[in-house]
TORDO-11420 format. One record per atom (N, C-alpha, C): residue number from 1; x, y, z; residue in one letter. Coordinates in steps of 0.001 Angstrom, whole numbers. Last residue first. Layout:
<vexlums>
<vexlum NUM; <X; Y; Z>; A>
...
</vexlums>
This chain:
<vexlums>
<vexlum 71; <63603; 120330; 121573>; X>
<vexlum 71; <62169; 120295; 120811>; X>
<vexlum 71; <61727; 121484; 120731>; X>
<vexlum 70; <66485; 118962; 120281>; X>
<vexlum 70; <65452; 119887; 120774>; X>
<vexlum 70; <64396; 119964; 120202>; X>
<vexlum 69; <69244; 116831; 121425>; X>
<vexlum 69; <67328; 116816; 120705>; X>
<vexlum 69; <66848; 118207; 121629>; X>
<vexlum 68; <72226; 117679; 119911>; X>
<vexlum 68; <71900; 117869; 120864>; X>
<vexlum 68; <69914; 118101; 120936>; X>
<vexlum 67; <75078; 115561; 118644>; X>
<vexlum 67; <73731; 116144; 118326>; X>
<vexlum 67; <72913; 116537; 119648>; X>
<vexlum 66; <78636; 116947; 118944>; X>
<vexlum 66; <77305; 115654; 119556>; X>
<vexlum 66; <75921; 116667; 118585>; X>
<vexlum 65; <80373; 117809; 115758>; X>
<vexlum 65; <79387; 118206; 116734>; X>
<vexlum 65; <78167; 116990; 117585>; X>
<vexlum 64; <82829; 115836; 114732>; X>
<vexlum 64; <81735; 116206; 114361>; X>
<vexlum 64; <80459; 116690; 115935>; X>
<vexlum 63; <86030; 115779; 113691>; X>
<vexlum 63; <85474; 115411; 114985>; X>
<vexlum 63; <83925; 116495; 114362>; X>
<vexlum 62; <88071; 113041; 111637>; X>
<vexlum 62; <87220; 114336; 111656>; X>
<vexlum 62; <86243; 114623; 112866>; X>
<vexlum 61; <91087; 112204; 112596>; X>
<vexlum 61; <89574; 112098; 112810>; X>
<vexlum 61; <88813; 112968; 112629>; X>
<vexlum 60; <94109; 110248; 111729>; X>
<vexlum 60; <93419; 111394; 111719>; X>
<vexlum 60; <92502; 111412; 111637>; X>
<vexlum 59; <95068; 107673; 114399>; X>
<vexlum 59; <94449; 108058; 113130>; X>
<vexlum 59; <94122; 109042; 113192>; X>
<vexlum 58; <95866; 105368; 116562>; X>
<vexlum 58; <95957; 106929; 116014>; X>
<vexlum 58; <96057; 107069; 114647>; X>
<vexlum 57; <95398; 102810; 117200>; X>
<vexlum 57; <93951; 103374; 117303>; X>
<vexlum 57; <94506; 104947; 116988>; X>
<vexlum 56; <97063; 101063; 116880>; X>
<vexlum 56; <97208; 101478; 118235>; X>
<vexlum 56; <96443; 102937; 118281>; X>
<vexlum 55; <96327; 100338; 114804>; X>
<vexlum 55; <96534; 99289; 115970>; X>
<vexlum 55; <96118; 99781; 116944>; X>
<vexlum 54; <96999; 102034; 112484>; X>
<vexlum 54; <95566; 102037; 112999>; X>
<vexlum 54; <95938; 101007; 114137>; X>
<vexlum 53; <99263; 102494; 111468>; X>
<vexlum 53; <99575; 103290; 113052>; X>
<vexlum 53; <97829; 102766; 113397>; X>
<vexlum 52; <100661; 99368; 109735>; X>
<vexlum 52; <99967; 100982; 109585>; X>
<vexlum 52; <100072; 101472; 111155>; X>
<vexlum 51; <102931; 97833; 110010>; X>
<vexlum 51; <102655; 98310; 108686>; X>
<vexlum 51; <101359; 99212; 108481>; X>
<vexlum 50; <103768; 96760; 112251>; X>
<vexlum 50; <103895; 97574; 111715>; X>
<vexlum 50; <103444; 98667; 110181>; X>
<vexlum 49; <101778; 94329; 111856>; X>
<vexlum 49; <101732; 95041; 112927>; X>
<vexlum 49; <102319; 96235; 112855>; X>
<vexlum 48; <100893; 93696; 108699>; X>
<vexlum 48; <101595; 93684; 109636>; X>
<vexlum 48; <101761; 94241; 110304>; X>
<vexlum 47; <97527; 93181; 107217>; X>
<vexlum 47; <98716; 94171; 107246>; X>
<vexlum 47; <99154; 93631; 108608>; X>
<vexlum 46; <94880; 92214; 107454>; X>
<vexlum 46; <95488; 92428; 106195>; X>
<vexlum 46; <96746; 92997; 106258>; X>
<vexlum 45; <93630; 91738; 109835>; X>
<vexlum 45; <93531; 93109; 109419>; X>
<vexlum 45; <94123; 93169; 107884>; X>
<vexlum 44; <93704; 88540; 109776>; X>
<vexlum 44; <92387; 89199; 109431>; X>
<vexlum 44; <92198; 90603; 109328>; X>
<vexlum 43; <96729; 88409; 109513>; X>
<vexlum 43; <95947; 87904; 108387>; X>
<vexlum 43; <94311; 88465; 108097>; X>
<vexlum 42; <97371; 89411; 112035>; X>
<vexlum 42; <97730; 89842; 111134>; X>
<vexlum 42; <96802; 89221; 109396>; X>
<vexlum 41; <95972; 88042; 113620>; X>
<vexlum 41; <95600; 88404; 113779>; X>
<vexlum 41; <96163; 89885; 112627>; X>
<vexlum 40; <97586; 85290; 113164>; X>
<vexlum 40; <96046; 85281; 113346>; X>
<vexlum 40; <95254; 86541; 112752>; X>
<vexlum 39; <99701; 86603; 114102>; X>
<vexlum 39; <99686; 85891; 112661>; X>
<vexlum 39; <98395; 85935; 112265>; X>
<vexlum 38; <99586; 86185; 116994>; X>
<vexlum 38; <99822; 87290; 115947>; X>
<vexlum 38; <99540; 87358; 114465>; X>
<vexlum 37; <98283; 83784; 117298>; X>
<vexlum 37; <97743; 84776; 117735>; X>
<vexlum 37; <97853; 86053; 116749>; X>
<vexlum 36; <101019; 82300; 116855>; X>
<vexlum 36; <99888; 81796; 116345>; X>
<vexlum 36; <98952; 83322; 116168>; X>
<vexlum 35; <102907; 83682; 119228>; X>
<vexlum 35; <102939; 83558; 117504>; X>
<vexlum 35; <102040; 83061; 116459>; X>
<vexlum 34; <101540; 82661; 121026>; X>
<vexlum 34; <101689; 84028; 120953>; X>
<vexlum 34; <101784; 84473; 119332>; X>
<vexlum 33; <101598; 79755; 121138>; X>
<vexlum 33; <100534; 80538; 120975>; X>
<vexlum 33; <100583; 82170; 120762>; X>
<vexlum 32; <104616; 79947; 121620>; X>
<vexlum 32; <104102; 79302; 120068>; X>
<vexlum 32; <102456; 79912; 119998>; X>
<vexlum 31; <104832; 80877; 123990>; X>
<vexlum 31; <105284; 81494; 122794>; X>
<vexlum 31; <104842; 81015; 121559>; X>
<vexlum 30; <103859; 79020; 125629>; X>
<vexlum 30; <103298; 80394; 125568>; X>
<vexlum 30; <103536; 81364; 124094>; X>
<vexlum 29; <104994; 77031; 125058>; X>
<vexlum 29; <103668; 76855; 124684>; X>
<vexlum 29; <103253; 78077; 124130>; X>
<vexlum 28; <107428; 77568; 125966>; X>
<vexlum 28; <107528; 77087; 124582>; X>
<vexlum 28; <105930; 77189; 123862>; X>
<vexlum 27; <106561; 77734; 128617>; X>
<vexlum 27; <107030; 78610; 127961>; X>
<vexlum 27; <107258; 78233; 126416>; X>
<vexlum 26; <106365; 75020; 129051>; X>
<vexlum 26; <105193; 75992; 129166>; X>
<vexlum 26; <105545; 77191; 128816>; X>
<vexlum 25; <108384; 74069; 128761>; X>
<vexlum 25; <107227; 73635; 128416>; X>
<vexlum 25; <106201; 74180; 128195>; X>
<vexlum 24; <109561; 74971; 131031>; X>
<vexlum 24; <110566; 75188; 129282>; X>
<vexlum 24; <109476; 74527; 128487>; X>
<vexlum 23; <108972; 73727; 132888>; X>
<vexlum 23; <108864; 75024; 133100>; X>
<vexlum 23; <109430; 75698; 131778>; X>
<vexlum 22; <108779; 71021; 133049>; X>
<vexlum 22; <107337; 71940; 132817>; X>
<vexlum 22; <107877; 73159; 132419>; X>
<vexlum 21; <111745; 71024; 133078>; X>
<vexlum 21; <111206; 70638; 131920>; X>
<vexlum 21; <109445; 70905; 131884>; X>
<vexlum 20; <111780; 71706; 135892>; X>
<vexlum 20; <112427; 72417; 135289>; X>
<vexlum 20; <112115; 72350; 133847>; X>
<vexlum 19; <109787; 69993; 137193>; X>
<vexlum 19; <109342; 71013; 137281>; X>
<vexlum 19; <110354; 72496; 136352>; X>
<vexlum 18; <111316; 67566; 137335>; X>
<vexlum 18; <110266; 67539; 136121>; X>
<vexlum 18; <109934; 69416; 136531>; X>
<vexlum 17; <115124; 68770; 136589>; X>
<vexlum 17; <113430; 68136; 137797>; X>
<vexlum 17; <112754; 68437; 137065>; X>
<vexlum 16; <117121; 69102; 135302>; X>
<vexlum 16; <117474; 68295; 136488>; X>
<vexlum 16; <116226; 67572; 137136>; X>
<vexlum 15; <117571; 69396; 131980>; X>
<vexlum 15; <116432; 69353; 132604>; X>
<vexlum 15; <117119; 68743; 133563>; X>
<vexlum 14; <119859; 68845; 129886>; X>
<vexlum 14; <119912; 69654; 131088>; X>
<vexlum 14; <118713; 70204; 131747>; X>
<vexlum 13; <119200; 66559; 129087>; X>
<vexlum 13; <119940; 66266; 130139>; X>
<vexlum 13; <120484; 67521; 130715>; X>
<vexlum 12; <117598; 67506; 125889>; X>
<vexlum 12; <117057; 66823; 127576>; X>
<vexlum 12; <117869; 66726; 128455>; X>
<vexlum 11; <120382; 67369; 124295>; X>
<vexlum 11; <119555; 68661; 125195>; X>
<vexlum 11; <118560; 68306; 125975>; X>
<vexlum 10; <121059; 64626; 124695>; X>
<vexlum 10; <121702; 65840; 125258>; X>
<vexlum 10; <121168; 67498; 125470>; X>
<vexlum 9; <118840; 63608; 123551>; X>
<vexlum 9; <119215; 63269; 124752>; X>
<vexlum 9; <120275; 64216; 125154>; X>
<vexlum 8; <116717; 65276; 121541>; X>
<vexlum 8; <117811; 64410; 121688>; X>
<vexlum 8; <118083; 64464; 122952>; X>
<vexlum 7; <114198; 67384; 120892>; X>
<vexlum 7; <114344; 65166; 121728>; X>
<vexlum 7; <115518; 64713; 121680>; X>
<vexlum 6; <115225; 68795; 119751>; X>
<vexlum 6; <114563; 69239; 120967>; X>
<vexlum 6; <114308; 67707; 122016>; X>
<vexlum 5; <115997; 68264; 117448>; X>
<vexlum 5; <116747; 68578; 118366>; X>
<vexlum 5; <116541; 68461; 119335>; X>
<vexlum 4; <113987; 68037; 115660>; X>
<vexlum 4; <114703; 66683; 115898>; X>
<vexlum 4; <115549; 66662; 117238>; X>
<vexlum 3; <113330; 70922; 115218>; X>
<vexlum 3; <112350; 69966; 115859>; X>
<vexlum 3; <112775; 68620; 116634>; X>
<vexlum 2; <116479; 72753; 114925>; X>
<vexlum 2; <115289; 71997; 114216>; X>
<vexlum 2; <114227; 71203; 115375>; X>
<vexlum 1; <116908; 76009; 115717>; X>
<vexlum 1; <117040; 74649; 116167>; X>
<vexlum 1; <115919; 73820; 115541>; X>
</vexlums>
């Protein structure tokens, strides 16, 4: 749906109460920040959310002995 749409008078006229047009308002918000966010956040790892398994922190790890101080 283009931008132009969203102000025409026939899709405004199925808003009945201002609390029905907050409420498609604020959801429009939520989502446009969501999509901001992602993008955001795709640009500073370099790769798309799918596009490696490091996100969701599983990776192969070499596991190395704690150091333990003796004196």
């Amino acid at each position: 749906m283009k931008t132009e749409e969203f102000l025409s008078d026939d899709f405004l006229k199925q808003f009945k109460t201002a609390d029905q047009l907050n409420d498609f308002l604020a959801q429009i918000q939520k989502r446009g920040i969501e999509k901001m966010l992602k993008g955001e956040l795709d640009s500073h790892l370099g790769y798309d959310k799918h596009g490696a398994n490091s996100r969701n922190g599983y990776r192969r790890r070499k596991l190395r002995p704690a150091m333990v101080n003796q004196r």
